[in-house]
Every structure is written in C-alpha cells, then in structure tokens.
C-alpha positions, 0 to 999 in steps of 0.5 A: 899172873900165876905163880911159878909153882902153879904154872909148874903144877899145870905142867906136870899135870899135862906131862901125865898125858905126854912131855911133849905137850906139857914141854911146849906148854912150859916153853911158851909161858916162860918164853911169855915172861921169862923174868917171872921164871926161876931155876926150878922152871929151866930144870923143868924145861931141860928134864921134859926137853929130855923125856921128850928125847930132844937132847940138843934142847935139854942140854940148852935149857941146862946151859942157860941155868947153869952158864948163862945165868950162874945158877946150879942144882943139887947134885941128884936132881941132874941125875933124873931119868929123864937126863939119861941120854945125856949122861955121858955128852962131854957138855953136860958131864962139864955142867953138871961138875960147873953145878956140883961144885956151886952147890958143895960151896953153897952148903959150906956157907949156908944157915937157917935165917929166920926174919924175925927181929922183934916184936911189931904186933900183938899176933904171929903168925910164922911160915915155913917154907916147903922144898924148892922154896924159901922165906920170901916164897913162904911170906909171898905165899901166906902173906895173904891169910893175914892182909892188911891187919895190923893186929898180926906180924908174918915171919918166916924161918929159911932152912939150912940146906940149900936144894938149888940156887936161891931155894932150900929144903928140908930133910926128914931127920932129927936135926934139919927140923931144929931151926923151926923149932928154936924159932918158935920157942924163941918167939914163944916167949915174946908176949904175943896173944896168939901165935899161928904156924902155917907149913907147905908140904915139907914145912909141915913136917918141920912144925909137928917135929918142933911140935913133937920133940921140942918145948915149941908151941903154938895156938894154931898150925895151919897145915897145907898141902902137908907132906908129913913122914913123921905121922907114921914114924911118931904117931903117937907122941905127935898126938899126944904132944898136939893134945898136952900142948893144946894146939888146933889143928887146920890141914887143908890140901888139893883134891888132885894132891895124890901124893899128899891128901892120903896122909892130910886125910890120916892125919885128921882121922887121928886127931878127930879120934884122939879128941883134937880140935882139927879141921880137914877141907879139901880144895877142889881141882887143887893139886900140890899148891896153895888155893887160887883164892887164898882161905881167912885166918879166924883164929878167935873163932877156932882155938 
C-alpha cells in the first residue's frame, strides 16, 4: 500500500486541475482503508470538500477529526481559504475552539524526544522528521536505506512543537533547531564509526542549522526533498562550516518537487563551487516525497 503522504501528494497533484476530482479521489481511498489514514488526510477532505464549495461535507470531515475521533489542529490551519464559507457557521466556529483549545494544552506538555538510549551498533544513522510528521514517520520512512544490516543502528529525534494530533513541526528560528543539534553532539561522542544524518523537507533545515551554528557533526547528511531557508539567510557560514566539518553532502529531490528542487539545485551549485563532496540526483516523476523504490546507504563509498 502507499503511503499516506504519497496518497496526499497524488491528490494535491489532481487538485492543480480541479478539487472536485482531486476530493473524490481522496474520499475514495480513505473510504478504502480508512485506518491507513491520519489527521492530515481528514484536514485534506474538509479543506478540498470546502474549495469545492460543499460546505455540509467540509464540516463532516472536520467533525469527524475533531468529535468523532479527538483529534485537533493548529489554530492557522483551519483558517485556510478553502474553509472561508465556513468561517462564521456556529458548528465549526464551536470546532475549531474544541481544536484550539487541545492544541494550547499540547504545546504546554509537549518535548523533543529523541529514541536513542544507547549504543547497539557500530554506524548511526539518525533521521529527522519533516512537518505534519514525527519520529515513527521519520524511522518508517528511512528505515529502508539501512534494512537489514546490523552494522547500522537508525534513530530519530521528535520536535517539540506539536503541528496536529500525533504530528510536529519544526520552525526556522534559532531555537526549534536545537534538539537535533544536542542529539547529534550527544551521540557524536559514542564511539561510532560513521555517523549519517538524513532530513525530509523541513528536517534538513534543522541538520544544517545544528550543522552551522552548533559543535554537531556528522560524516554524511543525506538530504531529501530539502525545504531549507537557512541556505539564503547563512550561505556562508553553512559552506564553510560543512567544509571545516568534512561533511558529505547527498541531496536528493523529486523532479515535480516545485517548491523544493530550486533550492536542492542552489545547494549543490554552492558546495560543488566551494569544493564540497556533494551529490545532487534528481527523482523523476517524484514530487514532494521519499522515492517508490527507496535509494542504497554506501557510506564507504562516498566520504
């Protein structure tokens, strides 16, 4: 079965030609298996539901998420453009204060958690979650680069800032980075033989801030569908500390990845110029998603 984020993907590549087809597209499948299916696909239904101006069904979806099955959002999220018509109905104004109010106690309790508790193998390899996400999306997620060596132990570091029920972002400051950097630098000093960072999206923004601003290192960051601000605020010092740090770069991203391929492409310029051993290949007929068949960690063969 595909995943959840690549049934999401598909739709929002239908939804480019219209929400209605993409709705139905997104309503069958979940009507399939509906308990291969999360928060983010029911906030998927209610936002195409409402762009597709039908409200009655917008406002089921969100009951569903939100009464039905206790789940709730970040406060923006329900105040989408495509939620517009709904924005003074007494039901969803009573929602969306159901939602807002899980959320504020979510954030009072919530902590990065990272997974690792000791040393099982000789190789690292820790992954980090990009938004909408978490640490058992990020471990199922890359779990496959590593398989069934035993030469390598996966990890994952979980942020501290929740985005819906059960999923958590990362936010491009100074701070929200840190956990991922306390990690790395707290398993850095392990005795491992090579320790690999991989990041979707977001999460490769938190591994070249820790990268960048902190003592964390690394042998090899493998970087997919990089969603990365720090490239134009930090150019620089994010060169130059990849290059002192003797850091391999792997950047991998979906050709249909609009938004992301620009800055995985100025990435690569910059450190091919600045001497950087970095590798750029881009997946074809991908979009913002891990490949359908899952690339090889050769470490050896790259550092």
């Amino acid at each position: 079965m595909s995943k959840e984020n690549d049934i999401l993907e598909t739709t929002l590549s239908i939804a480019e030609k219209g929400y209605l087809e993409a709705y139905h597209f997104l309503k069958n499948a979940y009507q399939e298996k509906p308990q291969n299916y999360g928060p983010q696909t029911l906030y998927f239904l209610t936002c195409l539901a409402g762009g597709a101006n039908l409200s009655e069904e917008a406002l089921e979806w969100l009951r569903k998420a939100i009464h039905d099955n206790k789940w709730w959002y970040r406060p923006e999220v329900l105040e989408d453009d495509d939620l517009a018509a709904l924005k003074n109905n007494e039901a969803f104004l009573l929602l969306k204060s159901i939602s807002d109010d899980r959320y504020a106690q979510a954030v009072i309790k919530s902590t990065a958690l990272l997974s690792w508790e000791k040393k099982t193998a000789n190789n690292l390899f820790l992954a980090i979650h990009g938004n909408t996400q978490n640490g058992p999306t990020a471990w199922a997620d890359w779990e496959p680069i590593v398989g069934e060596n035993s030469e390598w132990q996966i990890e994952t570091v979980q942020s501290a800032e929740p985005d819906g029920y059960g999923t958590y972002r990362w936010s491009y400051d100074m701070t929200s980075y840190l956990p991922v950097a306390r990690s790395m630098e707290k398993m850095q000093n392990e005795g491992y033989h090579k320790i690999v960072c991989g990041g979707f999206s977001a999460g490769c923004d938190m591994l070249l801030r820790a990268i960048t601003f902190t003592s964390a290192r690394c042998d090899l960051l493998i970087l997919q569908s990089p969603w990365i601000p720090v490239l134009q605020e930090q150019t620089e010092a994010l060169v130059r500390a990849i290059s002192q740090k003797n850091i391999a770069l792997r950047i991998f991203c979906g050709s249909e990845d609009e938004d992301c391929l620009p800055m995985a492409r100025q990435l690569y310029a910059i450190g091919k110029k600045a001497g950087l051993k970095a590798e750029l290949t881009v997946q074809a007929n991908n979009r913002h998603q891990f490949p359908a068949k899952m690339y090889h960690l050769e470490v050896e063969d790259k550092l």
